[in-house]
N, C-alpha and C positions, 0 to 999 in steps of 0.2 A: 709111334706114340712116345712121349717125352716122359720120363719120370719125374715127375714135380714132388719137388720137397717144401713141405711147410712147417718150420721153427717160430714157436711163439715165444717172445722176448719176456722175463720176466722182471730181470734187472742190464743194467750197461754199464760200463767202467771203463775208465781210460787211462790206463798207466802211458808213463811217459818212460819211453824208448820201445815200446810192443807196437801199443796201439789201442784201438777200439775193441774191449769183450763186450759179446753180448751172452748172457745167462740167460739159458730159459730149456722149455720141453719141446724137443720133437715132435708134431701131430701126427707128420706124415709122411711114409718113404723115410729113405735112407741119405741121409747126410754124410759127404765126404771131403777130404779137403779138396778145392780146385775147383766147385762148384760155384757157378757165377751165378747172381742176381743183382737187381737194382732195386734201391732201398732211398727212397727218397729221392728219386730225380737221378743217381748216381750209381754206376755199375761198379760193383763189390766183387770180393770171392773170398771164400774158408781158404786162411791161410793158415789153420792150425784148429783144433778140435781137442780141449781138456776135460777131462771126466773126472772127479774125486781122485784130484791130483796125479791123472796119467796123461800122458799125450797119445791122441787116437791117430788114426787113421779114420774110421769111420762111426757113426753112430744110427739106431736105428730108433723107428718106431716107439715113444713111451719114453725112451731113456732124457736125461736131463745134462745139459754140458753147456762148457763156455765156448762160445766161437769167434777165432780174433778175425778181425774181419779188414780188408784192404779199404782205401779208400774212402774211410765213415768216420765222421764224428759223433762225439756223444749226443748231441742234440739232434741227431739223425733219426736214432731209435727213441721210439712211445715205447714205453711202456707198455704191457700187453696186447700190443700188436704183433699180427702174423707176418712174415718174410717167405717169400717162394723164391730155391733156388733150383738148378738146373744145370 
């Protein structure tokens, strides 16, 4: 069995020289960096995980963080749409 993680986006940014954050809530499982999905046609991965200005390693269930993400542009992520990664 696969642990599926589902992060619902609540805002997106795109600094120039990082890359693509997405801001939002955890629904589901356990979010960590290295964890791959595809988000629009295009396969991504947590290249970094920020919480009230910390750098994670990992985030859980409830909790709210930015996730930079490979691969995405801003016009990727809607807005309160959910992402499953794995």
């Amino acid at each position: 069995m696969t642990n599926q993680t589902t992060f619902q986006a609540e805002d997106v940014f795109s600094i120039v020289g990082r890359g693509t954050i997405v801001v939002g809530k955890l629904i589901e499982g356990v979010a960590r960096k290295g964890m791959k999905g595809v988000i629009n046609g295009k396969q991504s991965e947590i290249l970094a995980i920020e919480a009230q200005n910390q750098s994670l390693e990992s985030i859980t269930t409830g909790m709210s963080a930015g996730l930079l993400l490979s691969n995405i542009e801003k016009d990727d992520i809607q807005k309160g749409n959910t992402y499953r990664f794995q």
